[in-house]
FIDREN-333075 format. One record per residue (C-alpha): y, x, z. Coordinates in steps of 0.02 Angstrom, whole numbers, always signed. Layout:
Y,X,Z
Y,X,Z
...
# end
This chain:
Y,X,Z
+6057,+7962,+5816
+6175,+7874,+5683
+6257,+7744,+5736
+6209,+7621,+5626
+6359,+7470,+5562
+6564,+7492,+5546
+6584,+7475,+5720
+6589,+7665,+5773
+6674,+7714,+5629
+6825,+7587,+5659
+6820,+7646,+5840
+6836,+7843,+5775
+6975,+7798,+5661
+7083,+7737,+5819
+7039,+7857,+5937
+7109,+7995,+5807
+7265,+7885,+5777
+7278,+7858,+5974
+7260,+8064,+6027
+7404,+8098,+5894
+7521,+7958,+5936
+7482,+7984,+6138
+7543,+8156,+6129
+7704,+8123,+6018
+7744,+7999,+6147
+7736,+8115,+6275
+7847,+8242,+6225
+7986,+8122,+6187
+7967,+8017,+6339
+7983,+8219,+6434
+8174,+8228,+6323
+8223,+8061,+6336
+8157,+8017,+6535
+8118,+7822,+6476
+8013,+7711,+6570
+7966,+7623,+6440
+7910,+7769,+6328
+7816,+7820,+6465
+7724,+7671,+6475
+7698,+7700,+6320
+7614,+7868,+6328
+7517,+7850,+6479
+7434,+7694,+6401
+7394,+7794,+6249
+7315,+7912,+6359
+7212,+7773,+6439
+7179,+7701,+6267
+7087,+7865,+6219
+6993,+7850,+6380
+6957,+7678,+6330
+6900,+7707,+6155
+6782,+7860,+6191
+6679,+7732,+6320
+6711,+7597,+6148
+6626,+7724,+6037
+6478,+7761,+6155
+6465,+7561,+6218
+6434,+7491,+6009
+6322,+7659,+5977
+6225,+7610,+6153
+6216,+7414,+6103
+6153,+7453,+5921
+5981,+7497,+6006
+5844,+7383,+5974
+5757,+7328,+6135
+5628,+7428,+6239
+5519,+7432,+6384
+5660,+7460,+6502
+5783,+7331,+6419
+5691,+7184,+6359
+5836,+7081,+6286
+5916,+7256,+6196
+6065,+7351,+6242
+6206,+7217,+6190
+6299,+7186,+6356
+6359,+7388,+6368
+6493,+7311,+6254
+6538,+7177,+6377
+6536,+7309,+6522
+6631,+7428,+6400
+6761,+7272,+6379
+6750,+7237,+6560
+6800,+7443,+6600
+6944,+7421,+6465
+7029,+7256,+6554
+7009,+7355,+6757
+7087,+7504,+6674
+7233,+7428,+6603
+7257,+7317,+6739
+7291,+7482,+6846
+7407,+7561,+6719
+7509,+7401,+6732
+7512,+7403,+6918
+7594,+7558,+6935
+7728,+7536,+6796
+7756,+7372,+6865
+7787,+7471,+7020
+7908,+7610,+6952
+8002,+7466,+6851
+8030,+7349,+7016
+8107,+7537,+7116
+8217,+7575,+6983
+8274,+7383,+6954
+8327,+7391,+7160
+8364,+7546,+7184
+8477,+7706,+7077
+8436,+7691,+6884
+8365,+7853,+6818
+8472,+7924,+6684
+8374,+7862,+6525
+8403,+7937,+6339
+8371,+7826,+6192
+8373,+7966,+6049
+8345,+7894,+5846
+8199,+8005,+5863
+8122,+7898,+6002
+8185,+7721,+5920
+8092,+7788,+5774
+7931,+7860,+5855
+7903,+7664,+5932
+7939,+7581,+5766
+7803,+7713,+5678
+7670,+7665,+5842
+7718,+7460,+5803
+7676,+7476,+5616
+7511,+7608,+5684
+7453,+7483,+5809
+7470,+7340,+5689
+7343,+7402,+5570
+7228,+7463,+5718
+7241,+7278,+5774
+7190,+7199,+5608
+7044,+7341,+5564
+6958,+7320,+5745
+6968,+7106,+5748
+6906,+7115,+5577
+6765,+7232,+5623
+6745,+7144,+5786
+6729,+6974,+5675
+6590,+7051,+5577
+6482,+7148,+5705
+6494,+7005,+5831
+6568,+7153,+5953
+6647,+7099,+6119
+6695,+7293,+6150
+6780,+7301,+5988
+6879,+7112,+6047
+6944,+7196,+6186
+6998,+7353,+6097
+7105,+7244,+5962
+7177,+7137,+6125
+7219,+7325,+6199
+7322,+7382,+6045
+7410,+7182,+6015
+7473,+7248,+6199
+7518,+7401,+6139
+7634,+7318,+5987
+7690,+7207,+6150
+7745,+7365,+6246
+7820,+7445,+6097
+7927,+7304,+6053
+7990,+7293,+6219
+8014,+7473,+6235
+8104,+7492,+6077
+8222,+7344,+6124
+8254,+7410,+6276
+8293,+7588,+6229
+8416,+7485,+6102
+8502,+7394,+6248
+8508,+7563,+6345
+8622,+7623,+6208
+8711,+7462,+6200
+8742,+7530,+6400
+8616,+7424,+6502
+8526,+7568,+6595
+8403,+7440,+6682
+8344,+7366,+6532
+8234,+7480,+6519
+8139,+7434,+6691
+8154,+7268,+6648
+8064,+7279,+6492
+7942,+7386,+6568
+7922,+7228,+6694
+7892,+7091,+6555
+7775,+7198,+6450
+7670,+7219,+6622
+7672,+7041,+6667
+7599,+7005,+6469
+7454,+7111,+6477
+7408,+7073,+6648
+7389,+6884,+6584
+7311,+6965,+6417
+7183,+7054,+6536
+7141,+6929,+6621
+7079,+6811,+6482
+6957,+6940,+6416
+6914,+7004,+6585
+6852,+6829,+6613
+6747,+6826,+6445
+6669,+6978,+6491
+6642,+6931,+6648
+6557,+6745,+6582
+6448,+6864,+6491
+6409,+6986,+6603
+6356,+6835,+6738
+6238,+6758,+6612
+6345,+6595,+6600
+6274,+6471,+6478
+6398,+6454,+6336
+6429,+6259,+6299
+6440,+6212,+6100
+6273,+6319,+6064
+6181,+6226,+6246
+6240,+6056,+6170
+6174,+6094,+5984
+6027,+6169,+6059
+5961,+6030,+6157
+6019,+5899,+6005
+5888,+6001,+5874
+5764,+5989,+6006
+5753,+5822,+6037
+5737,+5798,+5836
+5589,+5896,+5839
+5430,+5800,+5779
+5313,+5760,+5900
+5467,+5800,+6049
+5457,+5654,+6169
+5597,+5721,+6277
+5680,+5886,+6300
+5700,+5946,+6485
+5788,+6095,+6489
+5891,+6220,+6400
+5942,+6383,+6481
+6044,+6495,+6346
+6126,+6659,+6360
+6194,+6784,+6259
+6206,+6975,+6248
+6313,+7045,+6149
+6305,+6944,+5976
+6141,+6882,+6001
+6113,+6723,+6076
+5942,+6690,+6192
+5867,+6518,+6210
+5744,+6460,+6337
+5686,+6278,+6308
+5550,+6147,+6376
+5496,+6015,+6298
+5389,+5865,+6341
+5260,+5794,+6201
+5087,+5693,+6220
+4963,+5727,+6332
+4844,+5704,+6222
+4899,+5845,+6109
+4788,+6010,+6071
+4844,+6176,+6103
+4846,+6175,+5919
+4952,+6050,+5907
+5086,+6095,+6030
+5107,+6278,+5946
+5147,+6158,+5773
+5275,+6052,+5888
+5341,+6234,+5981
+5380,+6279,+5799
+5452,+6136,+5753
+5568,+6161,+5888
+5611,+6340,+5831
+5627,+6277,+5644
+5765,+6153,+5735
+5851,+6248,+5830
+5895,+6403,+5677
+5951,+6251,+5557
+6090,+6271,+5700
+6101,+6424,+5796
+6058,+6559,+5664
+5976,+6712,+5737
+5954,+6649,+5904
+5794,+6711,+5994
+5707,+6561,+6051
+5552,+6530,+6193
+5489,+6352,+6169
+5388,+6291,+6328
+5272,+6111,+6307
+5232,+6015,+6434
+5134,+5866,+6440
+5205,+5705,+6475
+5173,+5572,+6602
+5289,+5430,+6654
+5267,+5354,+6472
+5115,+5390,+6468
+4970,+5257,+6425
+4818,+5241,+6546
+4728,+5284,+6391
+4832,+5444,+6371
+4807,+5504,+6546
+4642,+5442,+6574
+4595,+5556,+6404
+4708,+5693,+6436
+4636,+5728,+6629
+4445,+5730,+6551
+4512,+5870,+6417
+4558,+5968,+6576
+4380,+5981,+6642
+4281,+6137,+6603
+4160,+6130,+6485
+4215,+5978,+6386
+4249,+6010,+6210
+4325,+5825,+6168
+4370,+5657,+6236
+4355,+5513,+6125
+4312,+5312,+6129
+4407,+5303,+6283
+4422,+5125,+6348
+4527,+5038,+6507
+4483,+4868,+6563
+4638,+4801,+6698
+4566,+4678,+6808
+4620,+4616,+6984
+4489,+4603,+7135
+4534,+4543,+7307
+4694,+4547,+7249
+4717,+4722,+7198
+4760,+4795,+7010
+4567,+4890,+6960
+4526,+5003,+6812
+4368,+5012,+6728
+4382,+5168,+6607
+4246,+5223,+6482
+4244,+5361,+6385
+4134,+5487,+6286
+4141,+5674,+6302
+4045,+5805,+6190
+3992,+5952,+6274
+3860,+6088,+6237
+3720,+6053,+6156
+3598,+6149,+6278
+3659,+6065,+6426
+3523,+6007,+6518
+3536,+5843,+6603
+3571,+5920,+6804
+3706,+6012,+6713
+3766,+5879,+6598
+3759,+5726,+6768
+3874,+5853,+6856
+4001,+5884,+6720
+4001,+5683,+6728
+4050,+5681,+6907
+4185,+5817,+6869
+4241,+5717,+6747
+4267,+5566,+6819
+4349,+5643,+7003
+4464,+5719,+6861
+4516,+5553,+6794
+4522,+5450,+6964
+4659,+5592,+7038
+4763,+5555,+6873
+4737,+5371,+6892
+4695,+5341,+7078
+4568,+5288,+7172
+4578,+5092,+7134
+4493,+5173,+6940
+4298,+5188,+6905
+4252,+5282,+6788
+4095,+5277,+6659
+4074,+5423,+6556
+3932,+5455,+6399
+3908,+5650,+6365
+3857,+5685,+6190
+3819,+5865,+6103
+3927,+5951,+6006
+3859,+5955,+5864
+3858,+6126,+5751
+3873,+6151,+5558
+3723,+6061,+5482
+3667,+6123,+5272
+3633,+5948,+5187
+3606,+5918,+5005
+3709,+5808,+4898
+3591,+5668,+4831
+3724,+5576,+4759
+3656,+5571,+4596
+3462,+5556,+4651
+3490,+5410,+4768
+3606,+5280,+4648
+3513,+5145,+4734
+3620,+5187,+4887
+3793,+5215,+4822
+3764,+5023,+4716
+3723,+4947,+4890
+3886,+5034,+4983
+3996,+4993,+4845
+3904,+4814,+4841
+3950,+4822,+5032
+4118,+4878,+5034
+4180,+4776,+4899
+4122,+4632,+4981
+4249,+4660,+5130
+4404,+4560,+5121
+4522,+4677,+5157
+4455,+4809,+5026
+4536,+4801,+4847
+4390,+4933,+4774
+4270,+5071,+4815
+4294,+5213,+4717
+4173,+5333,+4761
+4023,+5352,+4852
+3973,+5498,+4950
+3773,+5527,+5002
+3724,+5690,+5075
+3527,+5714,+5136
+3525,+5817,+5327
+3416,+5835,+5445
+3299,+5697,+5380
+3441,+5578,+5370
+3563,+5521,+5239
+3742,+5522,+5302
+3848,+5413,+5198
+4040,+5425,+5160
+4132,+5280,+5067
+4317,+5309,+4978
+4377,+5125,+4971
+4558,+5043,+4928
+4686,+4925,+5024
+4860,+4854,+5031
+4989,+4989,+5067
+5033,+4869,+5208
+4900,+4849,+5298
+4898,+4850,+5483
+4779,+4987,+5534
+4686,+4864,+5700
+4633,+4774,+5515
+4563,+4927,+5437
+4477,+4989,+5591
+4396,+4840,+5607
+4349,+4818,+5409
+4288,+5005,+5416
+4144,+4947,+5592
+4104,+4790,+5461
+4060,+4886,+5335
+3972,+5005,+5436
+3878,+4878,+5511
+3813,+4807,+5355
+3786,+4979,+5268
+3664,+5016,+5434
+3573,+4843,+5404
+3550,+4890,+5206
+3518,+5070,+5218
+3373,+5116,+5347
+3386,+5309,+5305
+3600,+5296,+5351
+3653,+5440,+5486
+3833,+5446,+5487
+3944,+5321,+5413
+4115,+5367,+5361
+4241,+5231,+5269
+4398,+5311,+5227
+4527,+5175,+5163
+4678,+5230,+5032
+4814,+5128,+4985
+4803,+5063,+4806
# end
């Protein structure tokens, strides 16, 4: 399989670079019997250790997800950067160790050659551009493996310095500088180690990172139709970034309507996390919740009803005690005979009492739902009709004009819709109750009228 991106092939370019400067290393820290140079080679050795589990940790995390790995193969770079840190944490230990027995006890005779001054100042200018080329790949491919392979080699220019100065203060005739500097550089990338140890580690232990939980739960909120957001979990693997959020909307919404609002949510959150994968969960609300709201909402719930409308809630006190009265209509199936349809009723209303209490009663009306009727359009035939609506309508107050009228022949009836115009300001109780008056005098005028619809525009 190719590994797809620049990542392996930046991790291939050092790990040639490391094997040829390891082994130069070697042979002059076996003529010249320096700590410090052999510091230096053993942690080249370790490097090529370190970059061969690199090269297979970015080709492993490249893989797309599968049955066995659901959220994709990103964290072998964090356990690859986690491997790197343990490893070098050990290599430290035990120079530290050699350094501290030659600081207290007999110095070993130590040879500082121009050979070896100029071997360290080649691997400082080497490591350098290893350095750049893996943080600027590591930048681009989002790679925590390839983070801790550029923090390995800054060490390495760390350990060189140190080594080279110290070799330099061995010929000034300061045997022990050599330990010492063996000592500092140890102390440096122990403290180094540490810091991306701990990353890894955050990582590895599915900690939530901060800025992307904060923006998260911000675009949420914004959401249309959010009315609260109630929890974020996020986590990350690799460079990808996983969301899981719940959010709290109407109770009265569809299922339609909460997969628009879920989407909304996701539309939110990419305007500011970019790539993330995001699950949006939507719950219903309740402590703001109307009595209307509930009372409709817990009717919805019962099997068999298809929709919950014209529901009313009369507050009254008796014997001193807050009652509800609650009426409401509910279509169900057409063929449901009247045993069926009386014990849907009862269903219905034990549904709403538990969501209300038991100080509600509740009145229901079950109507069919009706199927898709073929009508005529009469318009044209019956002008009689559309004079009287418009007549009708225009006689309302709060109607400017009636555009167009509507007249379609079903079913023996004539079901009537009106277009009329208003103010762009007016309160919709007013139009509600202009759209029943109208109504009510198109029924009186019309005998043949089935269903009455007044649909008001602004002007």
């Amino acid at each position: 399989m190719d590994a797809p991106g620049a990542a392996p092939k930046a991790v291939l370019l050092a790990l040639g670079v490391t094997a040829l400067l390891g082994v130069l290393k070697l042979i002059v820290w076996l003529r010249t019997s320096s700590l410090a140079l052999l510091s230096q080679a053993v942690d080249s050795g370790l490097d090529l250790v370190a970059l061969v589990l690199l090269y297979f940790a970015v080709r492993l995390a490249g893989r797309p997800a599968d049955e066995s790995h659901h959220y994709g193969h990103a964290k072998a770079e964090n356990l690859a950067a986690f491997t790197q840190m343990v490893v070098l944490t050990l290599v430290v230990a035990g120079i530290a160790w050699e350094a501290i027995g030659r600081l207290v006890g007999t110095s070993s005779a130590v040879q500082a050659p121009g050979y070896a001054l100029a071997l360290l100042a080649l691997s400082i200018v080497v490591d350098a551009v290893r350095v750049v080329l893996l943080r600027r790949t590591a930048r681009a491919e989002g790679s925590e493996a390839l983070r801790a392979g550029a923090l390995n080699f800054a060490t390495d220019i760390g350990t060189a310095v140190v080594a080279l100065v110290s070799l330099l203060l061995v010929r000034a005739g300061l045997p022990r500088a050599d330990a010492a500097g063996g000592l500092l550089v140890g102390a440096a990338v122990l403290v180094a180690a540490w810091r991306l140890a701990r990353r890894s580690i955050d990582v590895l232990m599915d900690r939530a990172p901060r800025d992307p939980a904060g923006a998260i739960t911000a675009a949420a909120s914004g959401a249309p139709g959010v009315a609260e957001t109630r929890r974020v979990r996020v986590r990350s693997s690799g460079k990808q970034l996983f969301a899981d959020v719940t959010v709290a909307a109407g109770r009265t919404s569809s299922l339609e309507r909460a997969h628009d609002i879920a989407e909304g949510v996701e539309r939110e959150i990419a305007r500011v996390v970019p790539g993330a994968d995001v699950v949006v969960h939507v719950e219903p609300t309740s402590e703001t919740s109307s009595h209307v709201e509930r009372a409709q909402a817990a009717a919805s719930r019962t099997e068999g009803v298809y929709e919950v409308h014209n529901v009313i809630v009369h507050a009254f006190r008796e014997s001193g005690r807050e009652r509800l009265h609650v009426t409401l209509h509910a279509k169900v199936g057409a063929l449901t005979s009247l045993g069926e349809a009386h014990e849907l009723s009862e269903r219905i209303e034990e549904a709403v009492v538990e969501e209300l209490g038991d100080e509600a009663r509740v009145d229901t009306h079950l109507e069919p739902l009706e199927t898709t009727t073929f009508g005529t359009d009469v318009t044209g035939q019956r002008r009689d009709i559309v004079d009287t609506v418009r007549q009708v309508a225009e006689a309302e107050t709060d109607v400017l004009d009636c555009h167009e009228v509507l007249v379609i022949g079903a079913s023996g009836r004539l079901d009537i819709t009106a277009h009329v115009r208003g103010r762009v300001d007016l309160p919709l109780a007013r139009i509600h109750a202009a759209s029943e008056r109208i109504e009510l005098a198109i029924r009186r005028e019309v005998s043949e009228a089935g269903v009455v619809l007044i649909h008001f525009e602004p002007a």
